[in-house]
N, C-alpha and C positions, 0 to 999 in steps of 0.2 A: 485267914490268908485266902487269895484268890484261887480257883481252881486253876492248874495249870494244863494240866492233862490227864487223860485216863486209862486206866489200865485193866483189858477184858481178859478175866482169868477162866482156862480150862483145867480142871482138874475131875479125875478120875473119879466116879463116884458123886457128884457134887455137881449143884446147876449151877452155868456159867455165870459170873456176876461181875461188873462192874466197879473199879473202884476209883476214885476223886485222887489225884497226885495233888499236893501242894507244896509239898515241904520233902526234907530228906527222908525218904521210905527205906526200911529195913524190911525184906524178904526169909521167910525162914521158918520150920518147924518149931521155934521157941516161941512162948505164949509171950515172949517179949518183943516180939517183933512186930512192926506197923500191918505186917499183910503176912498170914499162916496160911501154908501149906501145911499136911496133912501127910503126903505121899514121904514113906520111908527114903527114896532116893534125894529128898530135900533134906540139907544138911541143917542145923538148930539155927546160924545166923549162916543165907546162902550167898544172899547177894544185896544190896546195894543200889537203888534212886539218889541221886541227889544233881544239883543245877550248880553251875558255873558260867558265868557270862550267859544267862537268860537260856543257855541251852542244858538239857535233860544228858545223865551219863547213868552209867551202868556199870559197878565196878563187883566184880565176882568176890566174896571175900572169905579165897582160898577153901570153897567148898570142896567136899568129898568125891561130889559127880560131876563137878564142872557146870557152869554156864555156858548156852551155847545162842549166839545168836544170827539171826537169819541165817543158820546153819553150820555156823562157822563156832570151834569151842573157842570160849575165852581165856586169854592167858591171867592168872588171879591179880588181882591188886594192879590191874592195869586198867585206869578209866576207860570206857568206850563212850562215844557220843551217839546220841538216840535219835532216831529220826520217824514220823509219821509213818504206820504201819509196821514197823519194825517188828520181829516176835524174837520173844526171850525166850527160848525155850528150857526144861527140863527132861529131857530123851522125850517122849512123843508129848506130853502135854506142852500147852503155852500159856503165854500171858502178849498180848500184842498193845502197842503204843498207841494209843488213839490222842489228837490235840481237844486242846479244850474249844476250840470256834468248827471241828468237825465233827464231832460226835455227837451223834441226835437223840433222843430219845431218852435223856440220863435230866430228871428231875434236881433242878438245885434247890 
């Protein structure tokens, strides 16, 4: 599948790194999910990537500490639509929405 977009994760303890969106990503401290977190306030399955209509959504799915984004927390099981630059945050860590024709630097 084509890259669609990327996603720069900050996490505590851990160098920042880059990850490839293409498909429905699953967020979460379970070893089953597309992208692990690590930090105890990430619940085992947190949140939620997936596309509808060629656009990118965010849906919290009824975590412990909430998803919060550009500041604002998310109500659970309610899609949000993603927009370039956006951050998903976790209380002070993030993860920010980079597209795939602006992000430089990332080897395909």
């Amino acid at each position: 599948m084509p890259i669609v977009a990327y996603l720069s994760i900050s996490e505590a303890g851990r160098t920042d790194c880059i990850v490839p969106i293409t498909d429905t990503t699953t967020i979460g401290r379970s070893a089953e999910c597309d992208i692990v977190l690590e930090a105890a306030i990430v619940s085992r399955q947190h949140a939620m990537l997936f596309f509808d209509a060629g656009e990118m959504l965010l849906l919290d799915l009824e975590s412990t500490t909430g998803t919060w984004l550009n500041g604002v927390l998310l109500p659970p099981d309610e899609p949000v639509r993603l927009a370039e630059g956006d951050l998903i945050q976790r209380r002070t860590r993030g993860l920010r929405i980079c597209s795939a024709g602006q992000h430089r630097g990332i080897r395909r």
